[in-house]
TILOKOL-330443 format. One line per 2 residues: number of its first residue (from 1); for each residue x negated, y negated, z negated of N, C-alpha, C, O, CB. Coordinates in steps of 0.2 Angstrom, whole numbers, plus 5000, padded with zeros to 4 digits. Last residue first. Glycine has a CB too. Layout:
N
NUM	X/Y/Z/X/Y/Z/X/Y/Z/X/Y/Z/X/Y/Z | ...
END
This chain:
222
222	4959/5010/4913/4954/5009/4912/4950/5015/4908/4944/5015/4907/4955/5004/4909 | 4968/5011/4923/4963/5011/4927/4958/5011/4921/4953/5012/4923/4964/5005/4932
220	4982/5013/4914/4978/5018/4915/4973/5019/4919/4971/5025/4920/4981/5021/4918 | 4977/4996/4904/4980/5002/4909/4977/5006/4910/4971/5006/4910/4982/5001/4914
218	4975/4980/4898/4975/4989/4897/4980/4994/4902/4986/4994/4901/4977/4992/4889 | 4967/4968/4909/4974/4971/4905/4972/4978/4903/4967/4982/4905/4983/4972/4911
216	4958/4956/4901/4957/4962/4908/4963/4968/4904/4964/4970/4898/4946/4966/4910 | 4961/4939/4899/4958/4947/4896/4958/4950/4904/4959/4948/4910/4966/4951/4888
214	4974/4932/4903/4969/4931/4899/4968/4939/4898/4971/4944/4897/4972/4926/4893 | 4976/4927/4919/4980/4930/4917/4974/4931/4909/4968/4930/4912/4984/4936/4922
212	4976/4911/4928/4974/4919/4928/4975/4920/4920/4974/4916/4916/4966/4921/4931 | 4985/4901/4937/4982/4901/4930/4981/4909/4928/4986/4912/4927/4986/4897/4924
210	4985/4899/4954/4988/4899/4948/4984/4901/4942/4980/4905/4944/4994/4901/4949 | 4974/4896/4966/4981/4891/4966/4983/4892/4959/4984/4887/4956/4987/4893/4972
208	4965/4903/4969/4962/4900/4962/4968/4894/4962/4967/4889/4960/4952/4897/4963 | 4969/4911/4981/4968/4915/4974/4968/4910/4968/4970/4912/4963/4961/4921/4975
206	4969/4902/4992/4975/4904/4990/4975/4908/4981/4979/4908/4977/4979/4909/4996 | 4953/4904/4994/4957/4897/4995/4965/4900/4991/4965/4897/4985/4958/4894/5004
204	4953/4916/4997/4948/4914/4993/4953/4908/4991/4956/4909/4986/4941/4912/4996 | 4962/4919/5008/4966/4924/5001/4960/4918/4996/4963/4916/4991/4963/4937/5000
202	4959/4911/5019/4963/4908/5019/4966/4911/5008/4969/4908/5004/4968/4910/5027 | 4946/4920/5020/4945/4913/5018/4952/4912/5015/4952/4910/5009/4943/4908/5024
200	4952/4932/5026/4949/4932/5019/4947/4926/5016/4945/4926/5011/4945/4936/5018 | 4958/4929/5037/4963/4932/5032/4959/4930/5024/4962/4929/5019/4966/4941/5034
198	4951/4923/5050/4951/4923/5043/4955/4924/5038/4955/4920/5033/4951/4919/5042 | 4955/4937/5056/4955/4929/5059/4957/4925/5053/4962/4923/5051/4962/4928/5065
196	4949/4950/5054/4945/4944/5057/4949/4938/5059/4947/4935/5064/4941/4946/5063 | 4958/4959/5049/4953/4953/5042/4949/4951/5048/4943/4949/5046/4945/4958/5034
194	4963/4965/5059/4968/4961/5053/4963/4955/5051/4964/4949/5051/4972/4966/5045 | 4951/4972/5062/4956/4968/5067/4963/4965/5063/4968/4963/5066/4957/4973/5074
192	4949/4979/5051/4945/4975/5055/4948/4970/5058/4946/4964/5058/4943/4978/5058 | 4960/4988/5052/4959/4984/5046/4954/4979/5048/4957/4974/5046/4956/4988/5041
190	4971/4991/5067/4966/4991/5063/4964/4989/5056/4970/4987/5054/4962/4989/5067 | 4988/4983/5062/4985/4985/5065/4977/4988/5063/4976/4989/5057/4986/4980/5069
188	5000/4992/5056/4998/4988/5056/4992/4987/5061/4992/4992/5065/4997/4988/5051 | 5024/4993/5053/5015/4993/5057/5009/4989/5057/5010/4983/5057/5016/4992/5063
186	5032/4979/5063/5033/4983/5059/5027/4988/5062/5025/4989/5068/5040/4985/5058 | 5026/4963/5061/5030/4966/5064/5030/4975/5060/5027/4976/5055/5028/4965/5073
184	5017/4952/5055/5023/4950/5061/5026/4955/5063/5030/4954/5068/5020/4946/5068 | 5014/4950/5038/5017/4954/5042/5020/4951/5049/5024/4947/5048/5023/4957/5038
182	5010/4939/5034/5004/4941/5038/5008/4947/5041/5005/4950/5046/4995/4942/5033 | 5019/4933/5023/5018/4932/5029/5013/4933/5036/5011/4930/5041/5020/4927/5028
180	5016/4940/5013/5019/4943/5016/5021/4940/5023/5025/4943/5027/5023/4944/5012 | 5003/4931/5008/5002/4938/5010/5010/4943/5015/5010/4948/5019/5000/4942/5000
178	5010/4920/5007/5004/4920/5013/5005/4926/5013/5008/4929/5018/4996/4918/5013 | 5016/4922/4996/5021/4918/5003/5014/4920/5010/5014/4922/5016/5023/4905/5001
176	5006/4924/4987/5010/4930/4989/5015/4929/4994/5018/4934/4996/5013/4933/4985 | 4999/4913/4985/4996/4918/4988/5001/4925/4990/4999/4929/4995/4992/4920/4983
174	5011/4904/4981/5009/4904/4987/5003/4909/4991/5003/4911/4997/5006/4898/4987 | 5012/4912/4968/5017/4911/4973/5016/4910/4980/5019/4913/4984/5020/4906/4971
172	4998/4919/4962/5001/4913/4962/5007/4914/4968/5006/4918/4973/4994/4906/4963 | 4991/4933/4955/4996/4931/4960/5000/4925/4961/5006/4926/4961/5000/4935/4960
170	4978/4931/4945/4985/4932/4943/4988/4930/4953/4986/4925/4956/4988/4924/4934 | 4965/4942/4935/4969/4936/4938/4975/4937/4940/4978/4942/4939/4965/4934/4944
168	4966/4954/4928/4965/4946/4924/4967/4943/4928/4973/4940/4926/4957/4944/4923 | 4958/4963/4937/4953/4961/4933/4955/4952/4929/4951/4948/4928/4946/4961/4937
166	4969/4965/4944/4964/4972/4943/4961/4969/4938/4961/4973/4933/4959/4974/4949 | 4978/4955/4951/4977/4956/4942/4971/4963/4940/4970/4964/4934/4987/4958/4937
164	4973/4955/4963/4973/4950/4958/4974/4951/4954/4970/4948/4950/4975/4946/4958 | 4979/4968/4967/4972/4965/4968/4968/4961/4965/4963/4963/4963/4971/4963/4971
162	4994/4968/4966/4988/4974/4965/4981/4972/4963/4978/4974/4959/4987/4979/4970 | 4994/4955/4975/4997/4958/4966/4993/4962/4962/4990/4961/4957/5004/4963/4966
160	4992/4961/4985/4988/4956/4983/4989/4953/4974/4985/4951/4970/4990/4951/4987 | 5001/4972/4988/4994/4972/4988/4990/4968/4984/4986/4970/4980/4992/4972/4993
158	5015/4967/4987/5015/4972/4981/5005/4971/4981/5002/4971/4976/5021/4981/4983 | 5012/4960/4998/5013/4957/4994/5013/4961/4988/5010/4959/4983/5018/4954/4995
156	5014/4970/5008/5006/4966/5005/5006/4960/5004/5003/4955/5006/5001/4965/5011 | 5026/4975/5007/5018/4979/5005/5011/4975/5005/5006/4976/5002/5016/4984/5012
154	5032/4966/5012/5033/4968/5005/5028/4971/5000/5027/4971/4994/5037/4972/5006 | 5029/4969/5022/5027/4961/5021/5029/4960/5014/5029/4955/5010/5030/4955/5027
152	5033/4982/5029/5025/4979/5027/5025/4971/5025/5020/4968/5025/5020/4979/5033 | 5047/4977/5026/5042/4983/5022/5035/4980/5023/5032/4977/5019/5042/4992/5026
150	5051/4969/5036/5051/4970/5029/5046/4970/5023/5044/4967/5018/5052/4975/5029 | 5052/4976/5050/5046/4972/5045/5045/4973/5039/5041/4976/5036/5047/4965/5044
148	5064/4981/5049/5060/4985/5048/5053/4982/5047/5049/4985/5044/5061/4990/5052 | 5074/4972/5052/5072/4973/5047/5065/4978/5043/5063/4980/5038/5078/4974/5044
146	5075/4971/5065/5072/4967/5065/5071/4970/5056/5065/4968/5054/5074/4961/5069 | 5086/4981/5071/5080/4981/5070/5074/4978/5069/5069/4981/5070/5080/4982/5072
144	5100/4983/5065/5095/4977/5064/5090/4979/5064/5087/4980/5059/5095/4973/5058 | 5111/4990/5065/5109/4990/5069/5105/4984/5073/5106/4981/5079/5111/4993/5071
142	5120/4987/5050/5122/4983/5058/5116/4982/5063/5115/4976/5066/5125/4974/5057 | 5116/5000/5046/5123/4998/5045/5126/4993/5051/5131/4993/5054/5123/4995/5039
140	5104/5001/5048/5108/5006/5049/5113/5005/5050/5116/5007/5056/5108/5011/5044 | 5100/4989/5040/5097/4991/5044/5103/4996/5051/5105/4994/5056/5090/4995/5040
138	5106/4993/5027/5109/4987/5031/5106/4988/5039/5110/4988/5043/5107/4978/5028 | 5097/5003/5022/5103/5004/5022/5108/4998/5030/5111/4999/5034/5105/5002/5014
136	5084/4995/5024/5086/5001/5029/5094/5002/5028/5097/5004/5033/5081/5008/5028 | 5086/4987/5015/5084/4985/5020/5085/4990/5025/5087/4988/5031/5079/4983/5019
134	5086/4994/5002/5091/4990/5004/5092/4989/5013/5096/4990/5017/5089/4983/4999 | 5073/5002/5003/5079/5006/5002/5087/5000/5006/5092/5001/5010/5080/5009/4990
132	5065/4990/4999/5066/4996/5006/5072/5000/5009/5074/5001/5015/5063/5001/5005 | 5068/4989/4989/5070/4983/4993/5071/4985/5002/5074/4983/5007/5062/4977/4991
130	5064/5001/4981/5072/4995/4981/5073/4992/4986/5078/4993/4989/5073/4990/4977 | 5051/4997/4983/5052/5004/4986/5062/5002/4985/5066/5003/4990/5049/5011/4979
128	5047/4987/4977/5046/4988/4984/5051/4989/4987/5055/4986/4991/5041/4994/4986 | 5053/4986/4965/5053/4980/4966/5052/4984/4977/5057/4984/4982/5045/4973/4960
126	5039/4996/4960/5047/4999/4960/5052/4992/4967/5053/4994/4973/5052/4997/4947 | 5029/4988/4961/5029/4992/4966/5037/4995/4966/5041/4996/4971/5023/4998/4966
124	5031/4977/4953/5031/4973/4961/5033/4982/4963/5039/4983/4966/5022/4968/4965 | 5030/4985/4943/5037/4981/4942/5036/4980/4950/5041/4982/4953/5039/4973/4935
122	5015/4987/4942/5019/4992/4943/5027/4988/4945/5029/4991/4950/5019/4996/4935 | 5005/4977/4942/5009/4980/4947/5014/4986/4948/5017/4989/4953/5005/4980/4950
120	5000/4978/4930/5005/4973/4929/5007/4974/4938/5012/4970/4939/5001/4965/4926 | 5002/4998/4924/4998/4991/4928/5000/4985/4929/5005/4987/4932/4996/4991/4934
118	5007/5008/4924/5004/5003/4917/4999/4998/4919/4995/4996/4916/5001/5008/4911 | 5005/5015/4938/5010/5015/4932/5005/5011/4927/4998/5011/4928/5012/5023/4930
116	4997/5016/4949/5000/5010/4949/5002/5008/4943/5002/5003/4941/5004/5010/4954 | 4996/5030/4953/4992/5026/4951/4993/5019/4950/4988/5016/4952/4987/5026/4955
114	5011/5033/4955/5006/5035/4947/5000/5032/4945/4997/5032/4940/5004/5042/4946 | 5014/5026/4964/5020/5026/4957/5014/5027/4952/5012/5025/4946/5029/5033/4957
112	5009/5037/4974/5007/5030/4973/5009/5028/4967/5004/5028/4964/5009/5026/4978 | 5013/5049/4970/5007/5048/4970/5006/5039/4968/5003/5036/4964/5005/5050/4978
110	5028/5045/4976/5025/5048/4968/5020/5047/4965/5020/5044/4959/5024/5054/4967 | 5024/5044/4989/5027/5037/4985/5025/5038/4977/5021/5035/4974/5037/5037/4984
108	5020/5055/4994/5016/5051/4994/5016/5044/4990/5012/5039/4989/5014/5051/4999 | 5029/5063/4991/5026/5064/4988/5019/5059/4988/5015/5058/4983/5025/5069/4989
106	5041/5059/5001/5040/5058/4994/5035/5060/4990/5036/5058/4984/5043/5060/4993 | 5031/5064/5010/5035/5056/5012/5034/5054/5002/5031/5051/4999/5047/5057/5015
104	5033/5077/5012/5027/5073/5011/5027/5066/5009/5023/5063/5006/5025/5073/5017 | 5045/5080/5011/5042/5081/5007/5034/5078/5007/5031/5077/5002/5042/5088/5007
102	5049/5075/5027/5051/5071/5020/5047/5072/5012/5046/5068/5008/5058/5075/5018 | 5039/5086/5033/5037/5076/5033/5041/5073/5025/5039/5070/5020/5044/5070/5042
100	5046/5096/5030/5039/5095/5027/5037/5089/5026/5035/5086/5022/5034/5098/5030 | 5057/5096/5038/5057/5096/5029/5052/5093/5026/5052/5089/5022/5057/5104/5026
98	5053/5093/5051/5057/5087/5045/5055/5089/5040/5051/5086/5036/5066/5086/5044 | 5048/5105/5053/5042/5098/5052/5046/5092/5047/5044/5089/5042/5041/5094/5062
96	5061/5113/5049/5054/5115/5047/5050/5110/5045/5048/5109/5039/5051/5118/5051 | 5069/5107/5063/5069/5106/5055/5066/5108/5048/5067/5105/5042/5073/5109/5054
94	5069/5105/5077/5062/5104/5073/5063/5103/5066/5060/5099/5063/5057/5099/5075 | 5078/5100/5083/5079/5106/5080/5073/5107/5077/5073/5113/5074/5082/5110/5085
92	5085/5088/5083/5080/5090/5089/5078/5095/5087/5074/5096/5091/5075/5085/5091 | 5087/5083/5072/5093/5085/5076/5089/5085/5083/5090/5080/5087/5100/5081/5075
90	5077/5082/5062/5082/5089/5060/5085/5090/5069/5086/5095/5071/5089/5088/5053 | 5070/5070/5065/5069/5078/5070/5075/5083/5069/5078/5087/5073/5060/5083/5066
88	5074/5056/5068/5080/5060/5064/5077/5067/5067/5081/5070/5072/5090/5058/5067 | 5069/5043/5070/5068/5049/5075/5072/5054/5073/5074/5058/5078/5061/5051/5075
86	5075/5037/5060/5075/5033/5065/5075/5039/5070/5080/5040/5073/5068/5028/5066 | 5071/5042/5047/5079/5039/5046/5078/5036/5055/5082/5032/5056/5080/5031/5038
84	5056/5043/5049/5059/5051/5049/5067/5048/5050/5070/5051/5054/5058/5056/5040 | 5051/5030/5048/5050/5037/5054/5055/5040/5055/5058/5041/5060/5045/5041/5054
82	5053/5029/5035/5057/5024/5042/5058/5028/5046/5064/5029/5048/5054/5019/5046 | 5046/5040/5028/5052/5039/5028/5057/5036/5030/5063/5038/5030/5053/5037/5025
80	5033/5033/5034/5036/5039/5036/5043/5040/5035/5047/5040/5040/5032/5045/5033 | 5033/5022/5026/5033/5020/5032/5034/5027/5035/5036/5026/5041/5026/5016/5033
78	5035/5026/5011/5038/5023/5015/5041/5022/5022/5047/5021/5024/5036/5021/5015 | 5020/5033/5014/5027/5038/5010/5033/5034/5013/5036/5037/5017/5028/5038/4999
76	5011/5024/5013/5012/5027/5020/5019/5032/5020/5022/5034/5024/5003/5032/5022 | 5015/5013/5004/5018/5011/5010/5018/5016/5014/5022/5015/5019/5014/5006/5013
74	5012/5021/4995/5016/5018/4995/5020/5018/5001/5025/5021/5002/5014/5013/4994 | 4995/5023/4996/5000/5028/4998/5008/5027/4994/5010/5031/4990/4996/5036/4996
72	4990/5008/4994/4991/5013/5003/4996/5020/5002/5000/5022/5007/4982/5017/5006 | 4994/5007/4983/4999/5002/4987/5000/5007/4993/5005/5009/4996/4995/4994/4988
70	4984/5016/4979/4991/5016/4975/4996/5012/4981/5000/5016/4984/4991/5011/4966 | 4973/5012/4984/4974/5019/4984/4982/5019/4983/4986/5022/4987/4970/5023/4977
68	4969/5000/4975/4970/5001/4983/4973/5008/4987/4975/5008/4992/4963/4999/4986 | 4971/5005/4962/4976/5001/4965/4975/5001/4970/4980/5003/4972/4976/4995/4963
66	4958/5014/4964/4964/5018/4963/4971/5012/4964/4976/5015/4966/4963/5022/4954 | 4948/5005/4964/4950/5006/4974/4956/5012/4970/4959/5014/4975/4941/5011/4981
64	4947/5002/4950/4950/4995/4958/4951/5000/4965/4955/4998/4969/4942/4988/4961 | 4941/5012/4944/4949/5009/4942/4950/5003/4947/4955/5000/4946/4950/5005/4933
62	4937/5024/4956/4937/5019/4952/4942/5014/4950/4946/5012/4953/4933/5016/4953 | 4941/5036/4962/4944/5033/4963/4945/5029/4954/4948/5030/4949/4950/5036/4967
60	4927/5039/4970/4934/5038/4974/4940/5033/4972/4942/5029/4976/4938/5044/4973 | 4914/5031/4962/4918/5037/4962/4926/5034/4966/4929/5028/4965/4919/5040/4954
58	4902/5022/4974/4908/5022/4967/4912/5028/4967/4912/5031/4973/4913/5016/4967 | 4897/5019/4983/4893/5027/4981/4896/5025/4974/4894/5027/4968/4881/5027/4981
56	4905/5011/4994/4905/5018/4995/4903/5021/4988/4907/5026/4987/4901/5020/5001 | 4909/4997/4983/4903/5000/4983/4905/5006/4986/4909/5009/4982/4900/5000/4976
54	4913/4980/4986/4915/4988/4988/4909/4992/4989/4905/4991/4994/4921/4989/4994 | 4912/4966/4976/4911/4970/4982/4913/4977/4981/4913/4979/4976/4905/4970/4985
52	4916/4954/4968/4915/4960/4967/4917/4962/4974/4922/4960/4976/4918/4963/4960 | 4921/4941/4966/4914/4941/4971/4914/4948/4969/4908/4948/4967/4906/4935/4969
50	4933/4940/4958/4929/4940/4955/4922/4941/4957/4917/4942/4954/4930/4943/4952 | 4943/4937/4970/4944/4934/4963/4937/4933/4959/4935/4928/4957/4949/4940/4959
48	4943/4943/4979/4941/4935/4980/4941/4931/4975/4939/4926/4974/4945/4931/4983 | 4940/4957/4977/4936/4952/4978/4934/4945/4977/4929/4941/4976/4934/4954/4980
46	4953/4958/4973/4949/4960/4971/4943/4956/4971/4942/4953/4966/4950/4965/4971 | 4958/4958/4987/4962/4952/4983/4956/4953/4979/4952/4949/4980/4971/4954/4980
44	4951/4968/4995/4949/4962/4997/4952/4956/4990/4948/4952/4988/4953/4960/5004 | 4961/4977/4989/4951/4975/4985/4950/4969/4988/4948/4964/4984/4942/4982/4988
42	4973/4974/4996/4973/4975/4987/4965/4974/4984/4963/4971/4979/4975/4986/4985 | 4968/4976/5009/4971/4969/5006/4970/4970/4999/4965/4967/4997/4978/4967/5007
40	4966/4989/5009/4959/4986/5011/4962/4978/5008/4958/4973/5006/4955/4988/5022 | 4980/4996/5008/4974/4996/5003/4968/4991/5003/4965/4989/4998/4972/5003/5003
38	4985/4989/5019/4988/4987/5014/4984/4988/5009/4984/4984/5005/4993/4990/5014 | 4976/4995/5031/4978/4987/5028/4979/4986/5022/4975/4982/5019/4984/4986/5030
36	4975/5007/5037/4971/5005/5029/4973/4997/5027/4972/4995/5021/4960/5005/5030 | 4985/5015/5047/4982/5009/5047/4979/5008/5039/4984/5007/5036/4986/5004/5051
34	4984/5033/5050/4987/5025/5048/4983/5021/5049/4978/5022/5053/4989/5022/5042 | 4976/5045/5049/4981/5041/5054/4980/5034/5056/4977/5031/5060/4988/5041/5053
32	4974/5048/5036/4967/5049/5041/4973/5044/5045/4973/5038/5043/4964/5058/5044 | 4988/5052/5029/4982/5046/5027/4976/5043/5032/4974/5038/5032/4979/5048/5020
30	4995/5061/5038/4997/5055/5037/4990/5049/5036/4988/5045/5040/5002/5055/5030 | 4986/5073/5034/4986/5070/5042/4988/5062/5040/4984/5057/5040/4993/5075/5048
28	4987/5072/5023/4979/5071/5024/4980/5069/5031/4977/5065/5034/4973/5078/5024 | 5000/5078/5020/4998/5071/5017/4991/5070/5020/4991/5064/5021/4998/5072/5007
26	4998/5088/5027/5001/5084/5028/5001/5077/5026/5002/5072/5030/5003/5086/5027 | 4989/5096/5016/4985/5095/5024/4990/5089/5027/4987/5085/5031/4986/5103/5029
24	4999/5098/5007/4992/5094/5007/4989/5093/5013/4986/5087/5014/4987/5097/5002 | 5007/5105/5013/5008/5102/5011/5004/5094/5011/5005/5089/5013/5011/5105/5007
22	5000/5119/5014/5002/5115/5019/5004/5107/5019/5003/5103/5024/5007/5118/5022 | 4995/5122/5001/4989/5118/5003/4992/5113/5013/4989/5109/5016/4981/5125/5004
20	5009/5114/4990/5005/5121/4994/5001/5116/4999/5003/5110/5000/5010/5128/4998 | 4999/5105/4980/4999/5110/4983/5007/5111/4984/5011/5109/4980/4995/5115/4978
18	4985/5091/4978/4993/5092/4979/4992/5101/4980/4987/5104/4981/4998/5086/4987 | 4975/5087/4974/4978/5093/4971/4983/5095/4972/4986/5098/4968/4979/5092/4966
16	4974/5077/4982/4967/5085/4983/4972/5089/4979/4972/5095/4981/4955/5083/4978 | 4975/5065/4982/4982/5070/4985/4977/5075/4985/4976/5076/4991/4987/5069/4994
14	4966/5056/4978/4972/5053/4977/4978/5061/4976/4982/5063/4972/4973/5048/4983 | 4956/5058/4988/4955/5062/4985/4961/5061/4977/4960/5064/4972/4948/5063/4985
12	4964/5048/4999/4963/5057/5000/4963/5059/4994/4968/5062/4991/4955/5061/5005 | 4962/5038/4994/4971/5039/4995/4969/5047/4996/4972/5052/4993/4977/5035/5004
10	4950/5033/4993/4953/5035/4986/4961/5039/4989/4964/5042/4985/4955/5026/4980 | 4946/5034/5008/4943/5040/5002/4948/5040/4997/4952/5045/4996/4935/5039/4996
8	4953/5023/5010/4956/5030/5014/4951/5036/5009/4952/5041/5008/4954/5030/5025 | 4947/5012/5004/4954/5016/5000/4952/5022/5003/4951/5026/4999/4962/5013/5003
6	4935/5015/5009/4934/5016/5002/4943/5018/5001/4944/5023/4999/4931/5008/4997 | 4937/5009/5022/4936/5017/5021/4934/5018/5015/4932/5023/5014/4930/5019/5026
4	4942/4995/5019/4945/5002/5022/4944/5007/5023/4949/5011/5023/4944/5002/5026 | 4934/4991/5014/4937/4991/5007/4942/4998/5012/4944/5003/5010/4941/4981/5003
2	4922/4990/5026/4921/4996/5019/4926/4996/5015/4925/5001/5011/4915/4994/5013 | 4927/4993/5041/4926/4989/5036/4925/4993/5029/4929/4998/5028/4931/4983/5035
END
């Protein structure tokens, strides 16, 4: 689907400057991998709002696919960081790969933090990355694997947030009770294969529930 392969452009050329170039290649393994959910939600939100579609022959990272860009490399910094607190490599003696995953980890949160900064999604994304942090602690603590949902249903709530105010509109309560309830588990699946069982009728219908936000905000998108 196009809002899919639009983020996975903006999240690459998102990280093009990272350096050292191993580092960067890492971040490129992560992003190519995953699953595009979380960003291809953020434009979809975009679109339902304003019938604005996803143009490939737009620059990478135009001020709407840089929010979809922002959420995805959120979640993927995140969603390695689970990885890494679960599979623990250091103690399989592959301490090298650890280092570098973590360093990846974090750099992809950073990343994300910065496209996101002075945007009325900024407070949801700090709001995430907390909520994460909490969840895994307890997680750890009374060996709850059921919290590791969470996250993605955190993530695409922080998305539709993203999406909807891009241009003004606003995240009504029920749109974001639906969005995080489209998490059933930890992980996503295809992007395609999320957005076919009407996910995007159900965002049309849920987007014009609350009183959109006046103007088109100032931020670093513009």
């Amino acid at each position: 689907m196009q809002e899919a392969a639009a983020v996975r452009r903006a999240a690459l050329g998102a990280v093009e400057d990272i350096a050292p170039v191993r580092l960067r290649e890492r971040l490129e393994e992560q992003l190519s991998a995953g699953s595009a959910v979380p960003g291809a939600l953020a434009l979809r939100s975009v679109e339902v709002v304003t019938d604005r579609t996803v143009d490939l022959d737009e620059p990478p990272l135009d001020p709407v696919t840089r929010r979809g860009a922002g959420v995805q490399l959120i979640y993927e910094g995140l969603a390695l960081t689970r990885q890494l607190a679960h599979e623990e490599p250091w103690e399989d003696g592959d301490r090298e790969e650890g280092d570098l995953a973590i360093l990846a980890a974090d750099a992809l949160v950073a990343r994300g933090f910065y496209l996101l900064a002075r945007t009325e999604a900024a407070d949801a994304a700090v709001e995430t990355v907390q909520a994460f942090g909490r969840d895994q602690t307890v997680r750890r603590e009374a060996n709850d694997p059921s919290l590791d949902r969470n996250l993605e249903a955190d993530v695409l709530e922080l998305a539709v947030i993203a999406g909807t105010t891009a241009t003004g509109g606003h995240a009504s309560p029920r749109l974001r009770e639906f969005a995080s309830g489209l998490a059933e588990e930890s992980g996503f699946p295809p992007a395609d294969q999320f957005f076919a069982e009407g996910v995007g009728d159900s965002l049309r219908t849920l987007a014009g529930d609350g009183p959109a936000s006046e103007g088109v905000p100032t931020s670093v998108d513009d």
